[in-house]
DRENDO-1510 file (C-alpha; in Angstrom, 1 decimal, always signed):
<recs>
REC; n; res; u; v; w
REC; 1; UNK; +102.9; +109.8; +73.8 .
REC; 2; UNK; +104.1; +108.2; +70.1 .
REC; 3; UNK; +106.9; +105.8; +70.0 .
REC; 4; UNK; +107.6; +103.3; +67.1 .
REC; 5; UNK; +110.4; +101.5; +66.1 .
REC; 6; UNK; +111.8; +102.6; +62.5 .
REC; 7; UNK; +114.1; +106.2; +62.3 .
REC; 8; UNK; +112.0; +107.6; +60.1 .
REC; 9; UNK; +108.7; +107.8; +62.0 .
REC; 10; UNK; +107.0; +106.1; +59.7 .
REC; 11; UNK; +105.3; +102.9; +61.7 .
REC; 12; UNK; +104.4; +105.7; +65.2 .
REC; 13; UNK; +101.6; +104.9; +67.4 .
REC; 14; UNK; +99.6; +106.5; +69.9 .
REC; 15; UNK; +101.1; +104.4; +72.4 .
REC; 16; UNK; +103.9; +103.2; +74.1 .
REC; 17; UNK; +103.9; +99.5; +73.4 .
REC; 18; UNK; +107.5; +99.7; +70.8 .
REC; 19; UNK; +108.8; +101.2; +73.7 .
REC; 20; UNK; +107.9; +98.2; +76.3 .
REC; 21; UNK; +108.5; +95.9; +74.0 .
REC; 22; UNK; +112.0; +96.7; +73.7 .
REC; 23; UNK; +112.6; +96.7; +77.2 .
REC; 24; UNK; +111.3; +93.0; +77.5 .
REC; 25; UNK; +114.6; +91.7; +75.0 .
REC; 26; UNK; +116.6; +93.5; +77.6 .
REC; 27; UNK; +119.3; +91.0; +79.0 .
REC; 28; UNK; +117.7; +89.6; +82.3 .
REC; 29; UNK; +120.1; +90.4; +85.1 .
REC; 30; UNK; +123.1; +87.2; +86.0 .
REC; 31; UNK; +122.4; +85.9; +89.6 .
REC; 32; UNK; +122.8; +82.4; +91.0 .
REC; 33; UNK; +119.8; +81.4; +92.4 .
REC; 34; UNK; +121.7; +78.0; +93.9 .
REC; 35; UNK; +124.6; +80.0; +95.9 .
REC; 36; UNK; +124.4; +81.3; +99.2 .
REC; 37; UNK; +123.3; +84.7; +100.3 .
REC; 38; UNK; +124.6; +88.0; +98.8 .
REC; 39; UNK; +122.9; +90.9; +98.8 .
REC; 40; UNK; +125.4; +94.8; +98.4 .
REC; 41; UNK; +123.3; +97.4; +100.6 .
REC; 42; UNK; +122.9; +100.0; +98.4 .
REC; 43; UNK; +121.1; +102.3; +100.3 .
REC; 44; UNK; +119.5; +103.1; +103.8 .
REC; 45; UNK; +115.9; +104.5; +104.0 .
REC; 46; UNK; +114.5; +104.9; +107.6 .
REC; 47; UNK; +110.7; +104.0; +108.9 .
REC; 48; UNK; +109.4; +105.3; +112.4 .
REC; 49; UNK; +108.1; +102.4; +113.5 .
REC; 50; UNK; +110.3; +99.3; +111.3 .
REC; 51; UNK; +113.8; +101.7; +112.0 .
REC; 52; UNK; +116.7; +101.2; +109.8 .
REC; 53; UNK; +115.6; +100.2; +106.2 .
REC; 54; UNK; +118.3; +98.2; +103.9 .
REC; 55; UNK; +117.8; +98.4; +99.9 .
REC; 56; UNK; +119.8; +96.3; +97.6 .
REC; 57; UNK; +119.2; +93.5; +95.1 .
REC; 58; UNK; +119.6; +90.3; +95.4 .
REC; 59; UNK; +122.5; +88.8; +93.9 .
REC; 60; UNK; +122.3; +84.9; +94.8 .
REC; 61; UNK; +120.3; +82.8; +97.0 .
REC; 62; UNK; +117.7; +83.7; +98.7 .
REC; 63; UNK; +116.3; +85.7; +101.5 .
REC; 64; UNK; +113.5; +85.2; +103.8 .
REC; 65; UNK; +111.5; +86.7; +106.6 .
REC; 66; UNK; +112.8; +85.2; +110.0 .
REC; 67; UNK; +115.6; +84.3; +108.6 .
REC; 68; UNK; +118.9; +84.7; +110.5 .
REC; 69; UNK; +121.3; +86.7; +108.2 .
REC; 70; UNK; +125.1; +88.1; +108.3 .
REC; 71; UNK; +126.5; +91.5; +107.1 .
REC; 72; UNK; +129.9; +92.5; +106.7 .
REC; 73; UNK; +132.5; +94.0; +104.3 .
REC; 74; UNK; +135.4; +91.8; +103.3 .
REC; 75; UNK; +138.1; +91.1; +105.6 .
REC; 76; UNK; +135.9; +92.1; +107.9 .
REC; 77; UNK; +134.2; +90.1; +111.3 .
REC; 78; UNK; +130.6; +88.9; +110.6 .
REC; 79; UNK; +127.2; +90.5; +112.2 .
REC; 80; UNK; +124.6; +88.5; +112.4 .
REC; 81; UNK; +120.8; +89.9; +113.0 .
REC; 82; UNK; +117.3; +88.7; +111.9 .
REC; 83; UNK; +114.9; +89.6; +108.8 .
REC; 84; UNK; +111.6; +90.7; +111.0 .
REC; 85; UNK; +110.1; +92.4; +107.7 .
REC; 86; UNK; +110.7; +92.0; +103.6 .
REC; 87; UNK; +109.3; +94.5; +100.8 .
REC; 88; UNK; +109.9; +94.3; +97.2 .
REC; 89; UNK; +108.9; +97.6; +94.7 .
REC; 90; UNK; +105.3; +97.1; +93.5 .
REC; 91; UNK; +104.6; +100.2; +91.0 .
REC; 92; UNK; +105.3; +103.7; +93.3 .
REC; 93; UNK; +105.3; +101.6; +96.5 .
REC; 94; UNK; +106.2; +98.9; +98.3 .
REC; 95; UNK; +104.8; +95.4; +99.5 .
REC; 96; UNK; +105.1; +92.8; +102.1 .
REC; 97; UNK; +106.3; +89.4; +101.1 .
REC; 98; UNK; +107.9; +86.1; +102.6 .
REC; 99; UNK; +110.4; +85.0; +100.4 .
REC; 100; UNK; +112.5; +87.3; +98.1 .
REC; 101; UNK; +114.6; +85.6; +95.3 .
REC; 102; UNK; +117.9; +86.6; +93.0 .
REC; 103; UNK; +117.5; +89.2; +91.2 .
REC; 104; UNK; +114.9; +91.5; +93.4 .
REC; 105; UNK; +115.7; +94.2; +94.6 .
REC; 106; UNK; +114.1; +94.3; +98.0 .
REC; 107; UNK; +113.9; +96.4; +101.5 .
REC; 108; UNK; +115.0; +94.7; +104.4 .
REC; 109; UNK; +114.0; +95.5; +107.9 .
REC; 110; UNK; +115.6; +94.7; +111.1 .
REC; 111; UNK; +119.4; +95.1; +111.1 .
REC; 112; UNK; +119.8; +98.0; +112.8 .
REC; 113; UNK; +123.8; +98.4; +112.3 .
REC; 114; UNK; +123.8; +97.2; +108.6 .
REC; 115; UNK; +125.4; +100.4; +106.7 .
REC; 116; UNK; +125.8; +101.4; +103.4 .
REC; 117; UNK; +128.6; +98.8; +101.1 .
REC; 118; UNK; +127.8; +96.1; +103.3 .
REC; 119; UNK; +127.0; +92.8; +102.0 .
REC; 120; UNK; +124.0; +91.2; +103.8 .
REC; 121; UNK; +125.2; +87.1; +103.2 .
REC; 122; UNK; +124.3; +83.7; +104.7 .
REC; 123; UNK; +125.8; +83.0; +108.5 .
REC; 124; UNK; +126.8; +79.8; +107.8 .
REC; 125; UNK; +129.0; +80.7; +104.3 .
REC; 126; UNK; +129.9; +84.4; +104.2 .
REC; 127; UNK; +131.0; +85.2; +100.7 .
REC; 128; UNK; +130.9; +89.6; +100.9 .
REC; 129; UNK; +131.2; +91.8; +97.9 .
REC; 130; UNK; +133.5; +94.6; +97.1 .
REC; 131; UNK; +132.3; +97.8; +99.0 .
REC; 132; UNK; +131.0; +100.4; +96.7 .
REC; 133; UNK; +133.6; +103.1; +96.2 .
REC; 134; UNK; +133.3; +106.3; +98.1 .
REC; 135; UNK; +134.7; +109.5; +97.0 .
REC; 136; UNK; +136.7; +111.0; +99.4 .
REC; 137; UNK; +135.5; +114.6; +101.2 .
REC; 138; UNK; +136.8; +117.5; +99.2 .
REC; 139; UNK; +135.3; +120.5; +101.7 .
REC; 140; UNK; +134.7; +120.8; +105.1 .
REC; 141; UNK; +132.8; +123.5; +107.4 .
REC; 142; UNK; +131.7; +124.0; +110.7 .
REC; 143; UNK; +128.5; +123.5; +112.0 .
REC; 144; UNK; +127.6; +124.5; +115.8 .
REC; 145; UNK; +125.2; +126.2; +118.0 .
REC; 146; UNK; +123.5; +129.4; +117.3 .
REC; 147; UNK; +124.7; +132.4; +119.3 .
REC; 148; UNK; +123.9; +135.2; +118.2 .
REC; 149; UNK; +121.5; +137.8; +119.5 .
REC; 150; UNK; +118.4; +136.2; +118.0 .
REC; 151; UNK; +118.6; +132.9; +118.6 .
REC; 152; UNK; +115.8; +130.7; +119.2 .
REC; 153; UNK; +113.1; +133.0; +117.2 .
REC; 154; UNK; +113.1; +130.0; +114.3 .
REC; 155; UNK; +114.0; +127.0; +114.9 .
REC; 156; UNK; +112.8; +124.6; +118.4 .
REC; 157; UNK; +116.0; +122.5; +117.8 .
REC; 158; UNK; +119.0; +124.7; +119.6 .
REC; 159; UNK; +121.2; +122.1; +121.5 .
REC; 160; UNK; +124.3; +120.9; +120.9 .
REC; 161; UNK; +123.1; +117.5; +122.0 .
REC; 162; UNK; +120.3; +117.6; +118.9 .
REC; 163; UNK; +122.6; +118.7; +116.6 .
REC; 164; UNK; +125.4; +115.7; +117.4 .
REC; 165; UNK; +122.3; +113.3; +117.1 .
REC; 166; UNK; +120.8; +114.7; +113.7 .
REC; 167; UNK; +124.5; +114.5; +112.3 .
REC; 168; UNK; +125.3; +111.0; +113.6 .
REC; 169; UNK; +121.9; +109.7; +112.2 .
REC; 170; UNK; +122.9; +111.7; +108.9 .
REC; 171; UNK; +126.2; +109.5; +108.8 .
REC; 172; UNK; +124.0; +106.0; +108.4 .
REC; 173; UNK; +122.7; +107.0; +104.7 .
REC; 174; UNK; +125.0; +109.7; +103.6 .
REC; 175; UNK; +128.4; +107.4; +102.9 .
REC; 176; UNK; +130.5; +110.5; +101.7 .
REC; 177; UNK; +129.8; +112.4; +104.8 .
REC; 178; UNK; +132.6; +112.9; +107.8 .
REC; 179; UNK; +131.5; +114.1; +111.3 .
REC; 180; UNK; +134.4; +115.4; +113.7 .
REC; 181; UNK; +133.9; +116.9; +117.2 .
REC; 182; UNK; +135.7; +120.7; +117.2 .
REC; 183; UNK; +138.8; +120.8; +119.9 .
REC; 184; UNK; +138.3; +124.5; +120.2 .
REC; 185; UNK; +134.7; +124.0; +121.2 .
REC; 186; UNK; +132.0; +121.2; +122.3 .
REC; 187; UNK; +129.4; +123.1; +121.1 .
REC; 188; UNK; +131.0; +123.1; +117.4 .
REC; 189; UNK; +131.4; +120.1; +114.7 .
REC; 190; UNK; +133.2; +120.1; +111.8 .
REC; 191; UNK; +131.2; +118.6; +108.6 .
REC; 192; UNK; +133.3; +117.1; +105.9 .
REC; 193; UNK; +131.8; +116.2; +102.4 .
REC; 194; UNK; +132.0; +116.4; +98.4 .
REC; 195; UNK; +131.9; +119.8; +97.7 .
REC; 196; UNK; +129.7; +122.6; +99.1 .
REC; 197; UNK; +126.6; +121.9; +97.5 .
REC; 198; UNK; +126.5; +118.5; +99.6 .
REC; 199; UNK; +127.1; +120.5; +102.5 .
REC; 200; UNK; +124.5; +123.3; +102.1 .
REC; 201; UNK; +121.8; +120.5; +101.0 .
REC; 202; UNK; +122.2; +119.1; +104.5 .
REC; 203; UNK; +122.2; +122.6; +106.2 .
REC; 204; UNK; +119.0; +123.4; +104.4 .
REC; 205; UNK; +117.6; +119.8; +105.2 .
REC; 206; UNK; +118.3; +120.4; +108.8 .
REC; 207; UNK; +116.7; +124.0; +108.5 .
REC; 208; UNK; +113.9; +123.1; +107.5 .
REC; 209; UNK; +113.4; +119.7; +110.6 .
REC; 210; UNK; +113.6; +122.9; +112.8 .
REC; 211; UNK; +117.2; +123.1; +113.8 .
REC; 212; UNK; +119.0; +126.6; +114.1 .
REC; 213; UNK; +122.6; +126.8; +113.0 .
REC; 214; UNK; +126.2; +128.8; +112.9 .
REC; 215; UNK; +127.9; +128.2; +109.9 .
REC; 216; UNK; +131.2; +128.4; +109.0 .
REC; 217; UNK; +133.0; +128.9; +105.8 .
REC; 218; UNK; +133.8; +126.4; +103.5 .
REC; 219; UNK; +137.3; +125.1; +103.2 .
REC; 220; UNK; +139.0; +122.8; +101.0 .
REC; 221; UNK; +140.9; +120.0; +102.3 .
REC; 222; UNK; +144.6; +119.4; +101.4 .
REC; 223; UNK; +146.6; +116.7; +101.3 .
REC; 224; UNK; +150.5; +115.7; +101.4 .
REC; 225; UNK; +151.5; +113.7; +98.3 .
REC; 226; UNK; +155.0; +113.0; +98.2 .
REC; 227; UNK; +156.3; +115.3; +100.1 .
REC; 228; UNK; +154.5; +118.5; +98.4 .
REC; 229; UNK; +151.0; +120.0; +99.4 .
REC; 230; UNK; +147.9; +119.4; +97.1 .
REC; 231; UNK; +144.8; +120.2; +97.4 .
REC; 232; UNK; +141.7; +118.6; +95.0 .
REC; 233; UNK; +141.0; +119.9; +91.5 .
REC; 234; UNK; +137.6; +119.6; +89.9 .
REC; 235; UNK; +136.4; +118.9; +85.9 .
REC; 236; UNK; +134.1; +122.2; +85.0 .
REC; 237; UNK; +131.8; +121.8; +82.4 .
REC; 238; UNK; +130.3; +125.1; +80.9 .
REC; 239; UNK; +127.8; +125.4; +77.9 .
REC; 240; UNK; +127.1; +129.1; +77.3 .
REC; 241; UNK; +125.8; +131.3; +74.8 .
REC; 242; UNK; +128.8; +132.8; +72.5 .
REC; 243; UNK; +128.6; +135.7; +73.5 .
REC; 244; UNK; +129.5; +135.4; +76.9 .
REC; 245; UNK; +132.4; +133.2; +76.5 .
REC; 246; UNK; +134.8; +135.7; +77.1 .
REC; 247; UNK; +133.4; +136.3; +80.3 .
REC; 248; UNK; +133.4; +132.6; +81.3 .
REC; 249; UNK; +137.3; +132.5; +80.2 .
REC; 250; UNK; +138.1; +135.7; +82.1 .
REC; 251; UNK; +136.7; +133.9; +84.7 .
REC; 252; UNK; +137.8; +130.8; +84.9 .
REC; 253; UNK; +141.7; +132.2; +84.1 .
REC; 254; UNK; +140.8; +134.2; +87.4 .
REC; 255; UNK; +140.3; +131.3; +89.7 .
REC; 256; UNK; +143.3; +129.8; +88.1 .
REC; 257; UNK; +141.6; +127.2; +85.8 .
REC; 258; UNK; +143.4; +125.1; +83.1 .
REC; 259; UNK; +141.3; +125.1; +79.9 .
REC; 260; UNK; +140.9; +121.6; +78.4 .
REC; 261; UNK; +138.7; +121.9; +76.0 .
REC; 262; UNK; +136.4; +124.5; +73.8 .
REC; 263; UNK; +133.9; +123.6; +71.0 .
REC; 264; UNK; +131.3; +125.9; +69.7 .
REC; 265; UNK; +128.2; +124.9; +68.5 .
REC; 266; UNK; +126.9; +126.9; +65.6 .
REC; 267; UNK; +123.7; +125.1; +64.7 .
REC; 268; UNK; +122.5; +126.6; +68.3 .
REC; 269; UNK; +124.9; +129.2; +69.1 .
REC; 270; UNK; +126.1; +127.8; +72.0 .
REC; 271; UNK; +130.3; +126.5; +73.3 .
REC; 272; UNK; +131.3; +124.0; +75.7 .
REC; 273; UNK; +133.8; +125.1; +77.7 .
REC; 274; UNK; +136.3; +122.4; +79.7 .
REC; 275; UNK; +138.2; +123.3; +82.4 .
REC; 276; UNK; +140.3; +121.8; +85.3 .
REC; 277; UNK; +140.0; +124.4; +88.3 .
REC; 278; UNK; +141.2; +124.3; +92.0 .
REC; 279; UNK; +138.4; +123.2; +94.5 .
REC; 280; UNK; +138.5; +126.5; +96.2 .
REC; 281; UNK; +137.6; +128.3; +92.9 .
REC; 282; UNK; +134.6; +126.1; +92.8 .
REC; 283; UNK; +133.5; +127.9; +95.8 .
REC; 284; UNK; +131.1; +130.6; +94.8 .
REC; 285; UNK; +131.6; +129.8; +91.3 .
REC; 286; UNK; +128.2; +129.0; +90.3 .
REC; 287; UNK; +126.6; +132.4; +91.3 .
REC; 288; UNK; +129.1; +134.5; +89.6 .
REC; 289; UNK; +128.5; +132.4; +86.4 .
REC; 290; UNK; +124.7; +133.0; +86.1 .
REC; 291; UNK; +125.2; +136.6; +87.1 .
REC; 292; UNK; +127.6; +136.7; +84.1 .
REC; 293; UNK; +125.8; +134.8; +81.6 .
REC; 294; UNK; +122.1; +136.2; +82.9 .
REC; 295; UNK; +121.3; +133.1; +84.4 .
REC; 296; UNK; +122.0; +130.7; +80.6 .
REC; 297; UNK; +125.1; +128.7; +81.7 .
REC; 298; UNK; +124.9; +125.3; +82.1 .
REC; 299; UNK; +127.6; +123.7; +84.9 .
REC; 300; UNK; +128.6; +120.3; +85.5 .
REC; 301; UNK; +131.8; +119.8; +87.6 .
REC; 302; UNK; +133.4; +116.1; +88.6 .
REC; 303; UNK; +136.0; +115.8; +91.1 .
REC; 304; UNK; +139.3; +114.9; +89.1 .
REC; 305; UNK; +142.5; +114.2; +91.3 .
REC; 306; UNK; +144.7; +116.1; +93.8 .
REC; 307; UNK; +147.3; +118.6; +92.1 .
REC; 308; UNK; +149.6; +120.5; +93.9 .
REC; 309; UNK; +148.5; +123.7; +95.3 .
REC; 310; UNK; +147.8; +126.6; +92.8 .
REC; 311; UNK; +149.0; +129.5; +94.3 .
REC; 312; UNK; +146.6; +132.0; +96.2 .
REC; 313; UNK; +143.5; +133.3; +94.6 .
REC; 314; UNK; +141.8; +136.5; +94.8 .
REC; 315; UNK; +139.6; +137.6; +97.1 .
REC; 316; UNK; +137.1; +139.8; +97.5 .
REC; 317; UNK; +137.8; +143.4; +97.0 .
REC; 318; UNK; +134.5; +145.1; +98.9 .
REC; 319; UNK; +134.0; +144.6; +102.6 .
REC; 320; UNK; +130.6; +144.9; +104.4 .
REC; 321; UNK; +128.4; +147.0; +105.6 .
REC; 322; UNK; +127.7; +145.9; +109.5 .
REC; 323; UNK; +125.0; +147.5; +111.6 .
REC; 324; UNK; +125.5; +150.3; +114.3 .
REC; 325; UNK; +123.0; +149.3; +116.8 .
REC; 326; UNK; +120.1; +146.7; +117.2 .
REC; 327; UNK; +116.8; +147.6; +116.5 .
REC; 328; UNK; +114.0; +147.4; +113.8 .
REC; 329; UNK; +115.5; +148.7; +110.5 .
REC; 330; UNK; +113.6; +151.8; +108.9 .
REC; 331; UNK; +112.8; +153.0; +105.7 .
REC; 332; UNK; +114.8; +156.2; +106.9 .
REC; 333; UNK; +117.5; +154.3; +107.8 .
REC; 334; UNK; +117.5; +152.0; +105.1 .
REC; 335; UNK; +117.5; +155.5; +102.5 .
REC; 336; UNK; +120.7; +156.7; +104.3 .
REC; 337; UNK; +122.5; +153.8; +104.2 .
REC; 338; UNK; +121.6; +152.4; +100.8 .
REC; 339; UNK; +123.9; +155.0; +99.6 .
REC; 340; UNK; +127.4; +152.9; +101.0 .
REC; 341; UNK; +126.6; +149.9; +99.1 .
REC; 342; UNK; +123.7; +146.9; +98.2 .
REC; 343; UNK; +121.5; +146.3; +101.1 .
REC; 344; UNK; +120.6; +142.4; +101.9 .
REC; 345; UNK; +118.2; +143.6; +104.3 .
REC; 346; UNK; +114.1; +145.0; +103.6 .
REC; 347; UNK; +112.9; +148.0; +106.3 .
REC; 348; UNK; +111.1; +146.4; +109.2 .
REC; 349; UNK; +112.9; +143.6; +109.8 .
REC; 350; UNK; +114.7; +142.9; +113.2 .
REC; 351; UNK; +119.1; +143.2; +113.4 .
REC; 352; UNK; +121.6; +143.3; +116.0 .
REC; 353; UNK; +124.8; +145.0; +116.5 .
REC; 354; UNK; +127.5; +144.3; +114.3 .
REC; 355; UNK; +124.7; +141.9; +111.8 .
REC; 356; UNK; +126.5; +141.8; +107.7 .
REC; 357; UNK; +123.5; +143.6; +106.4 .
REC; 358; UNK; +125.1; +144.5; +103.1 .
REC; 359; UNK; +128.1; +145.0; +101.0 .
REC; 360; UNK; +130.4; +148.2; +101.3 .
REC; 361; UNK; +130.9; +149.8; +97.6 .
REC; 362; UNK; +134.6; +149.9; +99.0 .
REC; 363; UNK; +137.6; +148.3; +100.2 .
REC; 364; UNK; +136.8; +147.1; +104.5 .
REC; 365; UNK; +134.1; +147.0; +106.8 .
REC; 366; UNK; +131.7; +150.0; +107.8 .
REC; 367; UNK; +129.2; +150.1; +110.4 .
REC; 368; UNK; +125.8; +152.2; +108.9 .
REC; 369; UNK; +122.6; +152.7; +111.2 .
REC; 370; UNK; +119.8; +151.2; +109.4 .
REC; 371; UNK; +117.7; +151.6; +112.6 .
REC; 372; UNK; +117.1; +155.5; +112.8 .
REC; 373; UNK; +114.3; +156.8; +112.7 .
REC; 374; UNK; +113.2; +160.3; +111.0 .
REC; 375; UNK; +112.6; +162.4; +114.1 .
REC; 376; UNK; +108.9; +163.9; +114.3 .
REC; 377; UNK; +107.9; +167.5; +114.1 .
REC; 378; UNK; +104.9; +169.7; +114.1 .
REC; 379; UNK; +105.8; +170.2; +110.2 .
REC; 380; UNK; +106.5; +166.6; +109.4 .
REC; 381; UNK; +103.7; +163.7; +110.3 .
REC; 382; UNK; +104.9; +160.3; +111.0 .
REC; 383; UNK; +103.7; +158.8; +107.6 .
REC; 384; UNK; +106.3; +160.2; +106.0 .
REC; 385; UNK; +108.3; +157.4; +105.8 .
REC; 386; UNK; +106.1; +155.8; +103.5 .
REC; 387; UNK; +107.4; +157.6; +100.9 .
REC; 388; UNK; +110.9; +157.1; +101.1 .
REC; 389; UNK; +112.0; +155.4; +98.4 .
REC; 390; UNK; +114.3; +152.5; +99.1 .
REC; 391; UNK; +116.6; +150.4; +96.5 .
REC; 392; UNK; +115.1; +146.6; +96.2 .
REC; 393; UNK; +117.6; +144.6; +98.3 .
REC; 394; UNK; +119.5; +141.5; +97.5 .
REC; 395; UNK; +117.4; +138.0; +97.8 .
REC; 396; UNK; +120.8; +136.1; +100.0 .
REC; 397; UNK; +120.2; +132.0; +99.1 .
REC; 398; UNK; +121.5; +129.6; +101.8 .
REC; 399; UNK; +124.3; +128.9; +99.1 .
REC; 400; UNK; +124.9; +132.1; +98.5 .
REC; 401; UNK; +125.2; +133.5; +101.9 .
REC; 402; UNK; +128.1; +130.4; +102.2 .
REC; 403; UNK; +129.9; +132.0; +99.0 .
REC; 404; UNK; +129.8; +135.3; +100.6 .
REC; 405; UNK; +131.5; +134.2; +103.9 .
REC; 406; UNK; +133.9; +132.3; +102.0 .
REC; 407; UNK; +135.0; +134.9; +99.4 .
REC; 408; UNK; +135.7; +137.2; +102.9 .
</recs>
């Protein structure tokens, strides 16, 4: 790269020294090297063989390996444990060392209850720091055992006892997450958290470790203030071509948003669009935004406050198509039913009864049997099928398979 230090470009070099060199008359961070202990755990990383990981920096004193430490929040009792291991941040790693001063930010390992907004401190003179703030959960869903039909064809993780575990040891380094046991069923757990993108992250990151899942829609979580019912509002922030801000605005007005701001841009041809808009319009909003702008917009949202409840918002008008019968689904099958609505489904590909494998063109549900097969003749050979000519199904995300259950 260039980098140089005057606006106009005129002292660039092939180099990056104007750039470093700037960084070094950076203000060097304010710590007390003479006070005792304190150190805000900032994060929580996890080893296979060291176990629970703290991160933080150093913000007085001084920390050693051996050392006999205490973690707490204020107004809260002490824990005490030992430092068996210490790492600072060398380059893309990490490295062993004794002694840690202020100002590092280091890894410590072996505290095994230490949790996120605690302050690691001296035993002798505890002296915590304010917790950092944690938003409160906006959304929640349920997450249980798989069972339907097909379960146990993916995943190798299918207990309820695996799934409690993976969610408790999710709760150690995900501070905005809330883990509740169902009362309508053991095998069920309802998962609170900021929004439904830090829900589906987690549902995908357990996917993927192996675990099969039943997932239930997302819902918003209200609250009494003052006597009245509110529910959480959320800052959107849209940049779009011009030409499809209409449809953003139709939108938005839709899902009952309040618009806040609007400023065009016509050096690029582009508008930001601010609006406040109910939580529960958030939900799904994101597909229907690139489908309308062709996949341009650009979304930001921030949770704002609780408001009181908006009123009821629309739902979807279609229903789904559901299959007749379980069975392999066929090209034949797939040609006769294509004609009730979009398929989500490809021919050869396994379903069971009463399986969403599309969406009905109209109002309520409708079963379709995407399983027949074209019934052999001596006048027709059992090729055939190859040339049917089926409509390219719809590509269902994890998110938005979750907006689709939702918007039901």
């Amino acid at each position: 790269g260039e980098s140089g230090l005057e606006a106009d470009g005129s002292d660039l070099t092939k180099d990056m020294n104007a750039v470093f060199d700037k960084m070094l008359e950076l203000p060097p961070p304010k710590v007390a090297s003479d006070e005792p202990l304190q150190m805000l755990v900032a994060n929580i990383d996890f080893d296979d063989f060291k176990g629970k990981l703290s991160i933080g920096r150093v913000q007085s004193g001084s920390i050693k390996v051996g050392q006999t430490v205490g973690f707490t929040r204020p107004d809260e009792k002490v824990e005490t444990g030992k430092v068996s291991e210490l790492f600072v941040f060398d380059k893309l790693g990490r490295k062993n060392v004794d002694v840690a001063e202020a100002g590092e930010i280091v890894m410590i390992a072996g505290l095994p209850d230490v949790q996120i907004g605690q302050t690691i401190v001296d035993k002798e003179n505890p002296a915590p720091l304010p917790p950092i703030a944690v938003e409160e959960p906006t959304v929640r869903m349920t997450l249980g055992v798989n069972k339907s039909p097909m379960a146990g064809r993916e995943g190798k993780k299918l207990t309820s006892r695996m799934i409690r575990e993976r969610l408790m040891k999710e709760l150690d380094r995900n501070v905005a997450l809330q883990v509740e046991d169902s009362e309508e069923s053991a095998d069920t757990f309802i998962v609170s958290g900021r929004g439904q993108l830090h829900l589906t992250v987690l549902i995908e990151t357990m996917r993927r470790e192996g675990f099969e899942l039943m997932v239930g829609a997302p819902t918003v979580i209200f609250k009494e203030v003052d006597g009245e019912r509110c529910e959480p509002w959320e800052q959107i922030e849209c940049t779009v071509p011009d030409e499809y801000t209409g449809s953003v605005v139709d939108m938005m007005a839709r899902r009952k948003g309040e618009l806040i701001d609007m400023a065009a841009n016509a050096a690029d041809g582009m508008t930001a669009i601010k609006y406040l808009l109910p939580t529960r319009g958030v939900l799904g909003l994101r597909n229907a935004l690139l489908t309308a702008t062709r996949g341009t917009v650009i979304i930001d949202s921030n949770f704002d406050s609780y408001r009181p409840f908006a009123g009821e918002l629309e739902t979807r008008e279609k229903g789904s198509l559901l299959a007749y019968e379980s069975g392999t689904v066929t090209p034949f099958g797939v040609m006769g039913a294509q004609d009730r609505g979009l398929m989500f489904i490809p021919p050869r590909i396994e379903v069971y009864t009463n399986m969403i494998i599309g969406i009905h063109q109209r109002p309520g549900d409708l079963k379709v049997n995407v399983c027949k097969a074209k019934a052999l003749t001596n006048m027709r050979s059992s090729g055939a099928d190859e040339k049917s000519t089926c409509v390219p199904h719809i590509e269902m995300s994890l998110d938005a398979c979750v907006e689709y259950i939702n918007a039901a």
